[in-house]
Backbone as XML, in Angstrom:
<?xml version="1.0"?>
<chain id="A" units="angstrom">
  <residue number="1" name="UNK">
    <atom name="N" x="3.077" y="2.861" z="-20.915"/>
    <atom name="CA" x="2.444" y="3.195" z="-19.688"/>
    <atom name="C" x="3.357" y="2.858" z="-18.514"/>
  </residue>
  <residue number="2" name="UNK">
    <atom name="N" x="4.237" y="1.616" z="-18.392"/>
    <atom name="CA" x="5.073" y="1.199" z="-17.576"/>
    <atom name="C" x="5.895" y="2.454" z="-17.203"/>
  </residue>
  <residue number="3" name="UNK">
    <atom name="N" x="6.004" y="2.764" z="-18.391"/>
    <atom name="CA" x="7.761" y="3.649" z="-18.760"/>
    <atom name="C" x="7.211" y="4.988" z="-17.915"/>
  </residue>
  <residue number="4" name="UNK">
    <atom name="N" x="5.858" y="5.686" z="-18.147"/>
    <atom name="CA" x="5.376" y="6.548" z="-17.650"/>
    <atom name="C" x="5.414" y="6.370" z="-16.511"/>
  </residue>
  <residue number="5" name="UNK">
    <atom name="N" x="4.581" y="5.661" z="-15.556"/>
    <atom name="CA" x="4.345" y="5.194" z="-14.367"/>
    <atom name="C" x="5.792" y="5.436" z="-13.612"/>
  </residue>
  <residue number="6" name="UNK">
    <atom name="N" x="6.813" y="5.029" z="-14.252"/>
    <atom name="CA" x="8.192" y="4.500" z="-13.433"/>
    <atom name="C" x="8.678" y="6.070" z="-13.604"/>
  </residue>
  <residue number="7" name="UNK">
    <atom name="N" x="9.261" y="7.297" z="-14.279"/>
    <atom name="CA" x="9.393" y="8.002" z="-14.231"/>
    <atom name="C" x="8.419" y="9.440" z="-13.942"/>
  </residue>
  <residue number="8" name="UNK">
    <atom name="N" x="7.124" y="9.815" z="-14.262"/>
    <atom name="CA" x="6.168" y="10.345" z="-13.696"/>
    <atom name="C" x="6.117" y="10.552" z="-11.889"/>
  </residue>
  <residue number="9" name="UNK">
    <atom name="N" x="6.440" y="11.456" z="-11.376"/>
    <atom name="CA" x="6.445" y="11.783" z="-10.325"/>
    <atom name="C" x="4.812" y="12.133" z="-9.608"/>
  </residue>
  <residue number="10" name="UNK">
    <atom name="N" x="3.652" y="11.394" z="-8.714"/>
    <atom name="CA" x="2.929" y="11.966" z="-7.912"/>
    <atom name="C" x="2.506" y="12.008" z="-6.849"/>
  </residue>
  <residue number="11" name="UNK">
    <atom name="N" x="3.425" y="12.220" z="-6.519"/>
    <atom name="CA" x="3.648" y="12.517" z="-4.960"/>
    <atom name="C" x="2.378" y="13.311" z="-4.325"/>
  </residue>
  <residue number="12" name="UNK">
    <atom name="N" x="2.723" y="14.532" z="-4.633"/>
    <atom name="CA" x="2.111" y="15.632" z="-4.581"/>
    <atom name="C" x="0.448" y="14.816" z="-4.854"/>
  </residue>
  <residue number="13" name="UNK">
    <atom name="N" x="-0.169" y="14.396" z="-5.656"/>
    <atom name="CA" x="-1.279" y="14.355" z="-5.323"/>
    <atom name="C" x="-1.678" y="12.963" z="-4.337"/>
  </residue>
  <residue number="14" name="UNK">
    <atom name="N" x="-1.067" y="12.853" z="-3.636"/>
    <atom name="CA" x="-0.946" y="11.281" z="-2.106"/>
    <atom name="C" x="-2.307" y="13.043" z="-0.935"/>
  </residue>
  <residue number="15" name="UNK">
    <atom name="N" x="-1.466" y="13.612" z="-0.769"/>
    <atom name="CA" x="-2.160" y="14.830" z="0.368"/>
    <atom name="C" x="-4.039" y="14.809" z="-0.380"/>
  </residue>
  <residue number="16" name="UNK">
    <atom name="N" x="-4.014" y="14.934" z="-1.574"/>
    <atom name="CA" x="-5.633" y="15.152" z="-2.211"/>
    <atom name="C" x="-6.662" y="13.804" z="-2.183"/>
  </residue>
  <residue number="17" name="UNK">
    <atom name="N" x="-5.880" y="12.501" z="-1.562"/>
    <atom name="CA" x="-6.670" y="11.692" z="-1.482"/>
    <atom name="C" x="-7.872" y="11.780" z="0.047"/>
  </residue>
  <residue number="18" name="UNK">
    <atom name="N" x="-9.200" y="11.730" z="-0.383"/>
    <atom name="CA" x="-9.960" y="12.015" z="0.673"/>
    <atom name="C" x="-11.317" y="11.332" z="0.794"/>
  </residue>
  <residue number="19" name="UNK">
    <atom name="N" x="-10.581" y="9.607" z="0.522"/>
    <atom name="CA" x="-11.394" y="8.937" z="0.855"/>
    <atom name="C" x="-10.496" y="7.565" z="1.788"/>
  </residue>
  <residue number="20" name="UNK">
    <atom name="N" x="-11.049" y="6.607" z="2.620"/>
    <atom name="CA" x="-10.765" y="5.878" z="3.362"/>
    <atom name="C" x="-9.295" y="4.831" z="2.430"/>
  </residue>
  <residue number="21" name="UNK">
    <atom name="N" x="-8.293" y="4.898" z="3.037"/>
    <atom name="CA" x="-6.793" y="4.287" z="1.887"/>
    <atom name="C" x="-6.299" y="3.017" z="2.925"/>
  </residue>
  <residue number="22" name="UNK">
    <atom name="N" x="-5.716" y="1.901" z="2.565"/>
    <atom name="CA" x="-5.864" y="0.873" z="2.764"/>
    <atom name="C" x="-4.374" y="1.153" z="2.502"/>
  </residue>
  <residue number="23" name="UNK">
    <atom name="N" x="-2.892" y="0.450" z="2.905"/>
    <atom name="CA" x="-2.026" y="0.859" z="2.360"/>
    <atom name="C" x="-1.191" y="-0.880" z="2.694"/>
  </residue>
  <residue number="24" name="UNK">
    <atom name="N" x="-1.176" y="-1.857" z="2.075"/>
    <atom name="CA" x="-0.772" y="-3.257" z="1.985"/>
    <atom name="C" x="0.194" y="-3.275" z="1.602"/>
  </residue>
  <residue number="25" name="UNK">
    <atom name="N" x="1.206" y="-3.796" z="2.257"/>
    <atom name="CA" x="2.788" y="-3.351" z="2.194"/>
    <atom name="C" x="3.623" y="-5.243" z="2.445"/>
  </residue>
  <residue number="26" name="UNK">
    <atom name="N" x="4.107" y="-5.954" z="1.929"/>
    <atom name="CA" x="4.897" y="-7.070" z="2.125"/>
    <atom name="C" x="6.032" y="-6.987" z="2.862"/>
  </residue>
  <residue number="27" name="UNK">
    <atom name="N" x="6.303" y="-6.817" z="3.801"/>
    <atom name="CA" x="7.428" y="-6.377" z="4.354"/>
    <atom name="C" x="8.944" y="-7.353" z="3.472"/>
  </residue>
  <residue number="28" name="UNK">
    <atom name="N" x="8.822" y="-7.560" z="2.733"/>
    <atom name="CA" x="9.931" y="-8.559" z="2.493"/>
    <atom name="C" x="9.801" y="-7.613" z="0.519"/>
  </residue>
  <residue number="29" name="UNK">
    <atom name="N" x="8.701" y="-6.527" z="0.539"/>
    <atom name="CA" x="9.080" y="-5.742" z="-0.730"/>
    <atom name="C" x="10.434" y="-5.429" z="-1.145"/>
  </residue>
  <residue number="30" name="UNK">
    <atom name="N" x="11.376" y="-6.041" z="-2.593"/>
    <atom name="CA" x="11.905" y="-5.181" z="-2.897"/>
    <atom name="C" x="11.948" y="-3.836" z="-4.073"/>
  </residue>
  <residue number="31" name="UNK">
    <atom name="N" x="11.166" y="-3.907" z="-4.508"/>
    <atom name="CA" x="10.817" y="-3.260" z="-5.619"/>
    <atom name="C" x="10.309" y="-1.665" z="-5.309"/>
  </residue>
  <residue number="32" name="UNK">
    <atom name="N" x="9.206" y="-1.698" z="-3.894"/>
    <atom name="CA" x="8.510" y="-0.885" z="-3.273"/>
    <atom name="C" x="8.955" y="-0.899" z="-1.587"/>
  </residue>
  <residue number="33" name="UNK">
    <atom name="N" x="10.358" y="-0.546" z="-1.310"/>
    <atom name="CA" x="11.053" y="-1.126" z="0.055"/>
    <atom name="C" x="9.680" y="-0.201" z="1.652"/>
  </residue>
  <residue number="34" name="UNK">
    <atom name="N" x="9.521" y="-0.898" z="2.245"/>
    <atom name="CA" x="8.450" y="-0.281" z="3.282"/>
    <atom name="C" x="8.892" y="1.117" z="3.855"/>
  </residue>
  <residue number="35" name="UNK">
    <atom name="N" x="9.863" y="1.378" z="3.309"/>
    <atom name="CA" x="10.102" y="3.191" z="3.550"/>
    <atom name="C" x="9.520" y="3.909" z="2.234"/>
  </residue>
  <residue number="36" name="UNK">
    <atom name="N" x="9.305" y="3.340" z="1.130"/>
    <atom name="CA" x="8.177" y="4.245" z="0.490"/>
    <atom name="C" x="6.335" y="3.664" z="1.052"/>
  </residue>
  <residue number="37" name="UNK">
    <atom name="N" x="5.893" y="2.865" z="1.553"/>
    <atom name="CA" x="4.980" y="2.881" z="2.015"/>
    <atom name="C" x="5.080" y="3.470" z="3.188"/>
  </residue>
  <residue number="38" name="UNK">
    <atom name="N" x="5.997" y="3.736" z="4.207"/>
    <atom name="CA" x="5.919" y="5.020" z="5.490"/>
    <atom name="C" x="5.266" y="6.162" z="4.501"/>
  </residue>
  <residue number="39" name="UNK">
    <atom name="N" x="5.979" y="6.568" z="3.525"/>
    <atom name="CA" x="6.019" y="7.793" z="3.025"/>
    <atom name="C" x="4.512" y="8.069" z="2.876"/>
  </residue>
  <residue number="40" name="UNK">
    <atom name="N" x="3.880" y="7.177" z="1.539"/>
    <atom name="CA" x="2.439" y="6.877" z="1.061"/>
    <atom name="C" x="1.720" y="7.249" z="2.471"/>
  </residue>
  <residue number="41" name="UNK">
    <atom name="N" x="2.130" y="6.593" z="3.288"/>
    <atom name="CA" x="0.753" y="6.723" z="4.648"/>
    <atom name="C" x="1.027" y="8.040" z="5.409"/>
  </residue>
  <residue number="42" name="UNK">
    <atom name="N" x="2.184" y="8.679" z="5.693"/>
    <atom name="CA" x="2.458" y="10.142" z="5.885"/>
    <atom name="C" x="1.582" y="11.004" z="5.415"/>
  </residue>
  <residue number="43" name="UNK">
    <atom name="N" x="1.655" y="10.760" z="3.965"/>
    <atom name="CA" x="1.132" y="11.856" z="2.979"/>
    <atom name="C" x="-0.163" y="11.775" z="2.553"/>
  </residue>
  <residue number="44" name="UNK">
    <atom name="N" x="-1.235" y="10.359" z="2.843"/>
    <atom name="CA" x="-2.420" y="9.987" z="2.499"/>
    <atom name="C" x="-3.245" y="10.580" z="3.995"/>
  </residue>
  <residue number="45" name="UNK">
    <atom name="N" x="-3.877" y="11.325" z="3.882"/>
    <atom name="CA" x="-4.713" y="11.862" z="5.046"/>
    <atom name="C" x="-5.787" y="10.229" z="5.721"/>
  </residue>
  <residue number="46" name="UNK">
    <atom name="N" x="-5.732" y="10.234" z="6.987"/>
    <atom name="CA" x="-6.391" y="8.704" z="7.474"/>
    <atom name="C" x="-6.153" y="7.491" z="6.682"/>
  </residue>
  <residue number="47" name="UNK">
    <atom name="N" x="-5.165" y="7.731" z="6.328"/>
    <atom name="CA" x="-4.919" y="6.138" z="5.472"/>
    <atom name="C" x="-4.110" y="5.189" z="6.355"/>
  </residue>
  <residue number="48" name="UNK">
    <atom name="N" x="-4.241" y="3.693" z="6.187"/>
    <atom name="CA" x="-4.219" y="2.435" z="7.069"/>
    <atom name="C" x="-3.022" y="1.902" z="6.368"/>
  </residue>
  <residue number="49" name="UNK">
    <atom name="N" x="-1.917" y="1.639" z="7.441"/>
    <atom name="CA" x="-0.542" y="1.021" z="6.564"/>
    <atom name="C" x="-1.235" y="-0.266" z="7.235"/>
  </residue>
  <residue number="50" name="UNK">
    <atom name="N" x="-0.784" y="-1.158" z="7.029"/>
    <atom name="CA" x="-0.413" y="-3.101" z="7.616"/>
    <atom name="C" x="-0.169" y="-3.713" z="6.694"/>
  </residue>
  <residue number="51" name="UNK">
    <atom name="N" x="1.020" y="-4.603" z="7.444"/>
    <atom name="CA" x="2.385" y="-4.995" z="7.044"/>
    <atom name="C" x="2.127" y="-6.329" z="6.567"/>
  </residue>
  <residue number="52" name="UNK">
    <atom name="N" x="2.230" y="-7.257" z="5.666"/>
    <atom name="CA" x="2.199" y="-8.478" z="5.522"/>
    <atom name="C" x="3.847" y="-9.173" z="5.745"/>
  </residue>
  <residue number="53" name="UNK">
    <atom name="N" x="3.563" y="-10.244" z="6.839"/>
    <atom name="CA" x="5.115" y="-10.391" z="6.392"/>
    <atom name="C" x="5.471" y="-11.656" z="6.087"/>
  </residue>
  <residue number="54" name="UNK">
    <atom name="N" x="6.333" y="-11.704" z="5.349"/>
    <atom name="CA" x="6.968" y="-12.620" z="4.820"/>
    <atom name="C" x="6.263" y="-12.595" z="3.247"/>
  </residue>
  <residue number="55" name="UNK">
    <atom name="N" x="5.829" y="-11.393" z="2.745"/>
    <atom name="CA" x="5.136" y="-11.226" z="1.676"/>
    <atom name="C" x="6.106" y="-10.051" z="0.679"/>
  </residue>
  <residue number="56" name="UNK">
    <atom name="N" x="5.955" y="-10.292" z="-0.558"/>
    <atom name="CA" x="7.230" y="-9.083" z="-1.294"/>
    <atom name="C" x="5.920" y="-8.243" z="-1.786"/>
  </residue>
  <residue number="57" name="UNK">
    <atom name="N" x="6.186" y="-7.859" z="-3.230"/>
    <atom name="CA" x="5.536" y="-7.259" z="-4.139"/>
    <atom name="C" x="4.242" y="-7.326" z="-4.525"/>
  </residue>
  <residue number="58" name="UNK">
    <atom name="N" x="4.129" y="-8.717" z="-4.350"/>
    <atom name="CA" x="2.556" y="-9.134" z="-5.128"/>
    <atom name="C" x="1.801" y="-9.967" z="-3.858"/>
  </residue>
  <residue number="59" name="UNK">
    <atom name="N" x="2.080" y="-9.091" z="-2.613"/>
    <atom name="CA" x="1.268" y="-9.927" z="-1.400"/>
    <atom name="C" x="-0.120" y="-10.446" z="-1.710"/>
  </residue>
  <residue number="60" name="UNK">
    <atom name="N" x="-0.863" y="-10.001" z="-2.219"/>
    <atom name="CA" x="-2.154" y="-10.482" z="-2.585"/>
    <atom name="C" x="-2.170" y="-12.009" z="-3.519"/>
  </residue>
  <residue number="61" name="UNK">
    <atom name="N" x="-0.958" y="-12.203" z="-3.721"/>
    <atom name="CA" x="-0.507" y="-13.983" z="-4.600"/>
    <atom name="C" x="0.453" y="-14.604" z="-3.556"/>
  </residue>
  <residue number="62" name="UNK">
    <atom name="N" x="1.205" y="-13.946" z="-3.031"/>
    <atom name="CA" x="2.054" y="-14.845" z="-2.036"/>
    <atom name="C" x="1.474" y="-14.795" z="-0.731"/>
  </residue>
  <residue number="63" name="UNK">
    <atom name="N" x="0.514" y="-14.175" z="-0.120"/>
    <atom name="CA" x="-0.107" y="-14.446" z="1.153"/>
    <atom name="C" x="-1.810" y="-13.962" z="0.919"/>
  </residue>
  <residue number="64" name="UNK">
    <atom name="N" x="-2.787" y="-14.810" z="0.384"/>
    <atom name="CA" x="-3.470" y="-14.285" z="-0.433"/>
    <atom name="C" x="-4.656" y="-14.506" z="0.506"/>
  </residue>
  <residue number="65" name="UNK">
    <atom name="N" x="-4.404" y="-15.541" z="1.797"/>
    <atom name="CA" x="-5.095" y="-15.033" z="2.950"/>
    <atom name="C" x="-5.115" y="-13.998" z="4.138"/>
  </residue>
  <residue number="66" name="UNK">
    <atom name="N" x="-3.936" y="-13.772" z="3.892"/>
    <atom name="CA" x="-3.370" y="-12.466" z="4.903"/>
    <atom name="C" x="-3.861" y="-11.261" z="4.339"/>
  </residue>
  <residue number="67" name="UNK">
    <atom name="N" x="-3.769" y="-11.145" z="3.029"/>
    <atom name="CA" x="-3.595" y="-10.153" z="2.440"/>
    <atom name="C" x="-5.288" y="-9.614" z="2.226"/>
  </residue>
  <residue number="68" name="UNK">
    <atom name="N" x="-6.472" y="-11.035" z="1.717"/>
    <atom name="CA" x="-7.626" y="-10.823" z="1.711"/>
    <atom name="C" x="-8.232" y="-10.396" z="3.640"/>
  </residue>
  <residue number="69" name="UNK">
    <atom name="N" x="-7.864" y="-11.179" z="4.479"/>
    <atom name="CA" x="-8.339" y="-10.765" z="5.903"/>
    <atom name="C" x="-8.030" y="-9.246" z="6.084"/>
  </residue>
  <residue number="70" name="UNK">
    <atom name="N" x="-7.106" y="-8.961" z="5.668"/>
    <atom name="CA" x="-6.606" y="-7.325" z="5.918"/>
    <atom name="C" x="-7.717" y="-6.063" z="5.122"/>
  </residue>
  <residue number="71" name="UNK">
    <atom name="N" x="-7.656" y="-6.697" z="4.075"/>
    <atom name="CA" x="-8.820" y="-6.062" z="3.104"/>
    <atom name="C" x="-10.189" y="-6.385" z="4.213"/>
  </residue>
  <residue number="72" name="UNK">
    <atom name="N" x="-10.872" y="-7.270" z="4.044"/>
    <atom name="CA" x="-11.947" y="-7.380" z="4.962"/>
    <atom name="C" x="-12.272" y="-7.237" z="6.241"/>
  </residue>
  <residue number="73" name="UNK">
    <atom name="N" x="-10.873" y="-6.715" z="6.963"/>
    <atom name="CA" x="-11.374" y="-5.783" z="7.726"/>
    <atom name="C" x="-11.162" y="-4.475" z="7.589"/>
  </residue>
  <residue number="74" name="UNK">
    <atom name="N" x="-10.794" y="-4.316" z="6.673"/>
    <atom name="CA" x="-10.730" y="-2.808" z="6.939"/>
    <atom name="C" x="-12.191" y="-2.419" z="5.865"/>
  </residue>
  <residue number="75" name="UNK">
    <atom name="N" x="-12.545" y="-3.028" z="5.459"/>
    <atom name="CA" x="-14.155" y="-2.710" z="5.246"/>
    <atom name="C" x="-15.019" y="-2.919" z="5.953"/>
  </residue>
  <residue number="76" name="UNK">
    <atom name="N" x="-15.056" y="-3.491" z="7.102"/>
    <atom name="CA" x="-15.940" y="-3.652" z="8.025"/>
    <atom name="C" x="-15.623" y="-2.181" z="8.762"/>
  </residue>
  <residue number="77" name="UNK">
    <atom name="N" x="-14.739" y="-1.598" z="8.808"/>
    <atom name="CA" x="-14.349" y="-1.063" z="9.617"/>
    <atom name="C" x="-14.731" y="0.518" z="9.172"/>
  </residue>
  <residue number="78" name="UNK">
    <atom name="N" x="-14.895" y="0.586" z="7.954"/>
    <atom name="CA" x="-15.105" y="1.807" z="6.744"/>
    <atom name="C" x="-16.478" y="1.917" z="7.010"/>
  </residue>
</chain>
C-alpha cells in the first residue's frame, strides 16, 4: 500500500473534493515540502491551508497543541 501510495498519481481528483478541507502543513516538512501543500490548497475548492511552525511531518505529535487548536477551529467555523 506504501509502495502504491508513493507512486500512484491523484492529483486530478484534489479539484472533486466538495466538502469543507482543512490543509495542516509543518512548515519545517521535509518529506511533504509546503510547496506541495500550496499545490493541495490551489486545487482543493475552499480548502484552509495553516502553517504549523516549527512542526515537520507528523505535526499532530510534534505540536499536538497547535495542531489540535487549528483543527478546533476550523470546526467551529464549518
Amino acid at each position: 500500500m506504501a509502495k502504491s501510495l508513493a507512486v500512484t498519481d491523484t492529483t486530478a481528483v484534489l479539484t472533486t473534493i466538495k466538502v469543507p478541507t482543512l490543509l495542516l502543513w509543518g512548515d519545517g516538512d521535509r518529506r511533504s515540502p509546503l510547496s506541495v501543500a500550496e499545490r493541495f490548497h490551489a486545487a482543493i475548492p475552499d480548502s484552509q491551508l495553516r502553517v504549523i511552525p516549527g512542526a515537520g511531518h507528523v505535526s499532530n505529535m510534534e505540536k499536538p497543541d497547535d495542531f489540535n487548536a487549528n483543527v478546533h477551529r476550523f470546526l467551529l467555523e464549518a
